[in-house]
C-alpha beads as a LAMMPS data file, in Angstrom:
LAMMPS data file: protein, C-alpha beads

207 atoms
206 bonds

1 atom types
1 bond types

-500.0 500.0 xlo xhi
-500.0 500.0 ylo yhi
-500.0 500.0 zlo zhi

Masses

1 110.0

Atoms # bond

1 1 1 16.901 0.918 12.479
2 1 1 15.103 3.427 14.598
3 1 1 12.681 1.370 17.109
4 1 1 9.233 3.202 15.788
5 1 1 10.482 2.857 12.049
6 1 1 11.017 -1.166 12.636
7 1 1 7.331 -1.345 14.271
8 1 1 5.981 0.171 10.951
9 1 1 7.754 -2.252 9.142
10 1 1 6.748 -4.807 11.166
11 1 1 5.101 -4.668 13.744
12 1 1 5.122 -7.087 16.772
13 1 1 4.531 -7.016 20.628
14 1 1 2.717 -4.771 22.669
15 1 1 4.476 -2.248 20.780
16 1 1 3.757 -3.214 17.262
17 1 1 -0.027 -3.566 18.663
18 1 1 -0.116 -0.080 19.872
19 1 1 1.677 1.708 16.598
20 1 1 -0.856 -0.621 14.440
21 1 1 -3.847 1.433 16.111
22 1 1 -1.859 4.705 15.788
23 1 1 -1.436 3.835 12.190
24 1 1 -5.249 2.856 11.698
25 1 1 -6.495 6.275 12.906
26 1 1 -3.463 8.727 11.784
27 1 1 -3.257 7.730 8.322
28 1 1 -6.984 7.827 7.140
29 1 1 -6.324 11.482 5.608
30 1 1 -3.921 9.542 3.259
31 1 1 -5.688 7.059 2.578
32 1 1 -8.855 8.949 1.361
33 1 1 -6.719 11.313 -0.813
34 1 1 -5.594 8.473 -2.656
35 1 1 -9.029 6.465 -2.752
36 1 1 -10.193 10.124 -4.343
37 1 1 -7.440 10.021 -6.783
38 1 1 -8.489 6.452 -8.601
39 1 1 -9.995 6.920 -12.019
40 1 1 -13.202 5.795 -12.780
41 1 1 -13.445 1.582 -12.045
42 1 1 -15.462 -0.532 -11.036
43 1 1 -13.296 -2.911 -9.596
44 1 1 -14.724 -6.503 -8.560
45 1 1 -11.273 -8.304 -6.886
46 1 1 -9.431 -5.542 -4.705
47 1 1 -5.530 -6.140 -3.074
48 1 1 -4.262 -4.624 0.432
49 1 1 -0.379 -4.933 0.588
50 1 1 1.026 -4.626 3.438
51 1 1 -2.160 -4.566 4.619
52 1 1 -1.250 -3.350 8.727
53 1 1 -4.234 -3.204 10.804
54 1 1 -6.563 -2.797 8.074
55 1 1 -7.939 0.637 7.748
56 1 1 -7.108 1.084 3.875
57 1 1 -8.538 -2.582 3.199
58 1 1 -11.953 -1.489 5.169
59 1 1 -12.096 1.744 3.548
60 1 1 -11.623 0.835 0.100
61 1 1 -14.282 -2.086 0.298
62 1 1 -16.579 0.631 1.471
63 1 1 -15.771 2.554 -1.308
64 1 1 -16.529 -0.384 -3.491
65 1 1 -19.086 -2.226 -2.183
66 1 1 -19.566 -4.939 -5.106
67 1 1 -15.932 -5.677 -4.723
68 1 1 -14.311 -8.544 -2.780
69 1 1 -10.596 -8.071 -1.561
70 1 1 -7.246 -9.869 -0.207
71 1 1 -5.380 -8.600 2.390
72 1 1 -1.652 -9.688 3.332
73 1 1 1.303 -8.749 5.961
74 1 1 4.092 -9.998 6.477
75 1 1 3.507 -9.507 10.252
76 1 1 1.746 -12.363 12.278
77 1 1 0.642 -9.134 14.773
78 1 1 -0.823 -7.211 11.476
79 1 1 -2.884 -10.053 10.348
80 1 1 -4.631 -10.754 13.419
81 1 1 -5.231 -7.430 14.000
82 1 1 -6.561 -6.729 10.238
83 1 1 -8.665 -10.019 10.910
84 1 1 -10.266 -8.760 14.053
85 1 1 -11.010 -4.866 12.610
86 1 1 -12.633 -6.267 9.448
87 1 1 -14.236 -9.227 10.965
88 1 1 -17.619 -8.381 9.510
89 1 1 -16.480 -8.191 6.014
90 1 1 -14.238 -11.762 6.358
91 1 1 -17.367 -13.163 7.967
92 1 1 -19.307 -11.843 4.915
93 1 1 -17.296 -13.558 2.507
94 1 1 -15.906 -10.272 1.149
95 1 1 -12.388 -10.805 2.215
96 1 1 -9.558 -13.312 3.030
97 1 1 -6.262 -12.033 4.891
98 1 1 -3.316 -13.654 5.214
99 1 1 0.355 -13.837 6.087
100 1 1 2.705 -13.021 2.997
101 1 1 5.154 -11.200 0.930
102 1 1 5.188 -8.455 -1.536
103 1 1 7.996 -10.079 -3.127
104 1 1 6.161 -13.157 -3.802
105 1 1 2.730 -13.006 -3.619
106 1 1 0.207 -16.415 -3.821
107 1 1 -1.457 -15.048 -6.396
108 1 1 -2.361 -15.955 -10.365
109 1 1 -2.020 -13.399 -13.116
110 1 1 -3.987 -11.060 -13.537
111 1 1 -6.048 -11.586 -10.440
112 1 1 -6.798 -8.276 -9.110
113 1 1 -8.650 -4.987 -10.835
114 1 1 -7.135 -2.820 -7.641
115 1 1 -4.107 -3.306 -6.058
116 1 1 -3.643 -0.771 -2.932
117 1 1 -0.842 0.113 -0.651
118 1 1 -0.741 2.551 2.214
119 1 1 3.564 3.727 2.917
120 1 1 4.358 -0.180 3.043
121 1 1 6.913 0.024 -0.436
122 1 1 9.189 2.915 1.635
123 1 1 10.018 -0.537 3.353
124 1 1 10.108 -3.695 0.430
125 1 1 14.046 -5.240 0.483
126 1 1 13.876 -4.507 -3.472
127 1 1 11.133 -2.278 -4.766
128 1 1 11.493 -2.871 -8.277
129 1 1 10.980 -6.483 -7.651
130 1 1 8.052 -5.582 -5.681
131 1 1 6.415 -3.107 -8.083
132 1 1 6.820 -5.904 -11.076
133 1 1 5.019 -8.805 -8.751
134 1 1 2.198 -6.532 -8.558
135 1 1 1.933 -6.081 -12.464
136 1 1 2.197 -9.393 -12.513
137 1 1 -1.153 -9.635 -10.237
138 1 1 -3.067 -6.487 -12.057
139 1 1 -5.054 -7.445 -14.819
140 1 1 -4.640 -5.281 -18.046
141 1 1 -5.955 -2.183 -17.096
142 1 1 -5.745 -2.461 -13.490
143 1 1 -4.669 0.285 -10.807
144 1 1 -2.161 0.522 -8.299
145 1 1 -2.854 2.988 -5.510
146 1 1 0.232 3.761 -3.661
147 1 1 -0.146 6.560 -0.667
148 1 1 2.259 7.477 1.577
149 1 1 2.475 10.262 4.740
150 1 1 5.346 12.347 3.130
151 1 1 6.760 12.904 -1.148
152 1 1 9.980 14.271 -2.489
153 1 1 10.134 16.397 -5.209
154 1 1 14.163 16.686 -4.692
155 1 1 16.794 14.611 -3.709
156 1 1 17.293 14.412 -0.042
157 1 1 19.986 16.783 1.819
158 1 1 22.096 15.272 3.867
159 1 1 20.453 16.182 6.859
160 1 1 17.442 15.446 5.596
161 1 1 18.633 11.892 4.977
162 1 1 19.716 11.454 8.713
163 1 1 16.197 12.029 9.512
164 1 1 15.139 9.570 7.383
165 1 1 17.393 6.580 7.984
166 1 1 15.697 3.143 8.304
167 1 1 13.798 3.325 5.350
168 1 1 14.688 1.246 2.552
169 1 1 13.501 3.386 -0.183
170 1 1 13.952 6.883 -0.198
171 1 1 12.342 8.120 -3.739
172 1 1 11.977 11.114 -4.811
173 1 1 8.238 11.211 -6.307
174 1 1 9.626 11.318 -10.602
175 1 1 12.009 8.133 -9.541
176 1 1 9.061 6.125 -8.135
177 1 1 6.827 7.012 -10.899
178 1 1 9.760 6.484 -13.122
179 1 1 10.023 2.558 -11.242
180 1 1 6.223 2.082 -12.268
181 1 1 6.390 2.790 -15.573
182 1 1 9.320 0.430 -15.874
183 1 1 7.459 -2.742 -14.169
184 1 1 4.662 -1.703 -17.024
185 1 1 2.153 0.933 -15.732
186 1 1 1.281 5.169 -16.876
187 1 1 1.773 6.513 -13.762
188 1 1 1.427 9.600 -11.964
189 1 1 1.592 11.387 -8.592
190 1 1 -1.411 13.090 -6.966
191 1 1 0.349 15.505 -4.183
192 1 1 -2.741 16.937 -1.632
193 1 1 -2.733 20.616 -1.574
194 1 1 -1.449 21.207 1.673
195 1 1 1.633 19.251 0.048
196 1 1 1.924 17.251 3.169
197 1 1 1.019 13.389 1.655
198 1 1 0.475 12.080 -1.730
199 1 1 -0.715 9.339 -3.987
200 1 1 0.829 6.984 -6.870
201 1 1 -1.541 6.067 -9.385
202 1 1 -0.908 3.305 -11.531
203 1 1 -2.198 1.757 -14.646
204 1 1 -1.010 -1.561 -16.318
205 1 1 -0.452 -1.510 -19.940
206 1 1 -2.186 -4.184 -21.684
207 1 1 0.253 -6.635 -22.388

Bonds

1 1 1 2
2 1 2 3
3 1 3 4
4 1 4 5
5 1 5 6
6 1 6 7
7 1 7 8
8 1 8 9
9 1 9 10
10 1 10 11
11 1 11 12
12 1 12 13
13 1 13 14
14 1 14 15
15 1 15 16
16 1 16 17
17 1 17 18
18 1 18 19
19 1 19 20
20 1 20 21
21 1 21 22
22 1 22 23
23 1 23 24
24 1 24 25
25 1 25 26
26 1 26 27
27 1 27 28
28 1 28 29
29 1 29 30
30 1 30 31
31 1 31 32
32 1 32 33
33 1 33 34
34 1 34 35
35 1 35 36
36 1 36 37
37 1 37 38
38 1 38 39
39 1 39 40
40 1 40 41
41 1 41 42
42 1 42 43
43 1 43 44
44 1 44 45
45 1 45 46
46 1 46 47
47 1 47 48
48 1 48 49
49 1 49 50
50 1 50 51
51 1 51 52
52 1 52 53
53 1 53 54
54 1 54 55
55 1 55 56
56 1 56 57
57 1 57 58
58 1 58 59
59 1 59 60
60 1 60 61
61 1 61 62
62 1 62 63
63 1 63 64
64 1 64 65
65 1 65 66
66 1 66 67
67 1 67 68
68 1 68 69
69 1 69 70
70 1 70 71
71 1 71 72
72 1 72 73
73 1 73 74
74 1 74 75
75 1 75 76
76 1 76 77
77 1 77 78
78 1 78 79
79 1 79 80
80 1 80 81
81 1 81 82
82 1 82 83
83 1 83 84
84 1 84 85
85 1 85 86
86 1 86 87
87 1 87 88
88 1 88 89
89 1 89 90
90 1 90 91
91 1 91 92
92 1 92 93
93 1 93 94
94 1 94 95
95 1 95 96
96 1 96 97
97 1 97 98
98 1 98 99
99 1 99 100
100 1 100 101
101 1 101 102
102 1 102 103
103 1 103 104
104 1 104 105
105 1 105 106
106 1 106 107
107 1 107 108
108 1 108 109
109 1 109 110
110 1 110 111
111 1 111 112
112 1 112 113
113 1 113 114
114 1 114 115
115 1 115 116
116 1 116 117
117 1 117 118
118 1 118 119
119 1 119 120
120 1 120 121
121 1 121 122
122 1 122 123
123 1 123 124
124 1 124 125
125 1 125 126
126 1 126 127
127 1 127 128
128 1 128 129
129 1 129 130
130 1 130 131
131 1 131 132
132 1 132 133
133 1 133 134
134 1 134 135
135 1 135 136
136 1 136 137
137 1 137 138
138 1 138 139
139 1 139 140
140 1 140 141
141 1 141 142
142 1 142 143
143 1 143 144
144 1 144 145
145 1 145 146
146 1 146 147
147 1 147 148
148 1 148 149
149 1 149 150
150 1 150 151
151 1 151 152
152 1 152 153
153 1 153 154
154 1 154 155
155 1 155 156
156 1 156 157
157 1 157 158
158 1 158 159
159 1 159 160
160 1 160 161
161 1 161 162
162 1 162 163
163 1 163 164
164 1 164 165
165 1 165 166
166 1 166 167
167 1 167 168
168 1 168 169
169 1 169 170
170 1 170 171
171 1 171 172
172 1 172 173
173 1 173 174
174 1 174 175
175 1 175 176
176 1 176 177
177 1 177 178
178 1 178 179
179 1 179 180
180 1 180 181
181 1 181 182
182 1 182 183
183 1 183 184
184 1 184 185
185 1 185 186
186 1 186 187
187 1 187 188
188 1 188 189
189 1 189 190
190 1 190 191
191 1 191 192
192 1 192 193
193 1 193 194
194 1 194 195
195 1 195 196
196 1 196 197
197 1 197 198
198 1 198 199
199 1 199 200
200 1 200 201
201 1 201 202
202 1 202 203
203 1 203 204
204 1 204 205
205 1 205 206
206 1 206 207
């Protein structure tokens, strides 16, 4: 895997600290596209996967400010990081962030009104496994926000694919829409109009 690619993934080392600062400022346009893309909630629990440095968790509990949230990485680096950049809200009581795993999260059913994500499921070892644990943490009615720097409306070219190697899951925008429905949410995709970055907005069916 390409050296920058495994620091997004996960980062660690001087490295992984300086792409984790890169990451908090460059991908705030993102980010706000697909906090502007929610439907109208009112969430009161609120979940950052893959949580990196912690710009998406600090911007969505500004956007919500009754809410409290959860944070977790699977990096040691992200987490102390995230810790340190939102230590007003932790120190608040607003949120707890921790070390963890997409794939199995330490969470109860339906714990969570918003579950957010910023690029983290181009990297998850099985995405459809990932998608259905956070159903599984959504209440009935609850939103997934996933946004991510790039979308595909086609299948990638060859060339196009050599440009893209190290990432786990390379999904056109239908197939991951297609991947939510199946672990039990309406989706949809919310391209911006430059039609550089995008959002996937997801809604679990009541069960």
């Amino acid at each position: 895997m390409d050296d920058d690619l495994d620091q997004c993934m996960n980062p660690h080392g001087e490295e992984g600290r300086r792409t984790i600062e890169e990451m908090n400022r460059g991908h705030v346009p993102q980010i706000t596209w697909g906090i502007e893309n929610l439907p109208d909630i009112k969430p009161r629990r609120i979940l950052d996967v893959g949580c990196g440095g912690g710009i998406f968790t600090r911007l969505i509990l500004e956007r919500y400010p009754e809410a409290e949230g959860d944070a977790l990485d699977i990096s040691e680096l992200s987490v102390e990081y995230a810790r340190g950049f939102n230590a007003d809200l932790i120190s608040s009581g607003r949120l707890t962030v921790i070390l963890g795993n997409v794939m199995d999260m330490p969470y109860d059913e339906g714990s969570f009104d918003l579950v957010v994500s910023n690029a983290s499921h181009f990297f998850w070892p099985d995405i459809r496994k990932g998608l259905s644990e956070i159903c599984r943490t959504l209440k009935d009615g609850g939103v997934l926000c996933l946004t991510a720097g790039m979308h595909l409306d086609h299948r990638p070219s060859e060339e196009e694919m050599k440009e893209l190697e190290g990432i786990t899951n390379i999904l056109t925008d239908k197939e991951l829409t297609a991947l939510m429905d199946e672990a039990g949410m309406d989706s949809s995709c919310a391209v911006n109009p430059n039609d550089t970055f995008c959002a996937y907005i997801g809604r679990k069916r009541p069960q």
